[in-house]
C-alpha angles and dihedrals in degrees: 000000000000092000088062093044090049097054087043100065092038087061084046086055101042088052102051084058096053090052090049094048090047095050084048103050075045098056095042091046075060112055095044092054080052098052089042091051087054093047093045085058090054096053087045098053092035086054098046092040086056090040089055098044095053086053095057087051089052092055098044087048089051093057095051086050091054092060098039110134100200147007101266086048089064103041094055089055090046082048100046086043100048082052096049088049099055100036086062092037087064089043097051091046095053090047097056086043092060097038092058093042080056086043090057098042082058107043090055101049090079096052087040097057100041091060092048087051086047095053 
């Protein structure tokens, strides 16, 4: 008989543990689903405020084009455009480049630590 108690209360235990590491795996799934959806909006807002901005330079570059008196005149705005745009371009790049690697970094805090907390 204390042999079965024993191992009655062990595979209560036992089991305790295992809820606890799985609400926690669950808690941390979500957090992290929580930190990825608000980096995804970041990235969202950063992209259409970019996309948004490059727009406004096209048409402001297209203006200029359409008074453009000579030739020179409209290669040096379609030079100075095609600069601009890349030189943002590059920016813009960089900047969502550092803001996913940011994204990543967060998402994976909350799994991180729930497996240190499970060890």
């Amino acid at each position: 008989m204390p042999d079965e108690k024993r191992v009655a209360e062990e595979a209560s235990r036992m089991g305790r543990e295992a809820q606890e590491r799985v609400q926690s795996g669950f808690e941390a799934a979500s957090t992290s689903f929580t930190e990825a959806n608000k980096g995804f909006q970041a990235v969202a807002a950063e992209i259409m405020n970019y996309s948004k901005t490059a727009f406004e330079d096209a048409m402001r570059t297209w203006e200029q084009l359409l008074a453009v008196k000579s030739l020179e005149q409209a290669m040096e705005i379609q030079s100075q455009y095609a600069k601009r745009v890349y030189d943002n371009h590059m920016a813009e790049l960089s900047k969502l480049g550092e803001m996913c690697v940011g994204m990543a970094r967060d998402v994976s805090k909350p799994v991180e630590q729930a497996s240190k907390r499970v060890k």
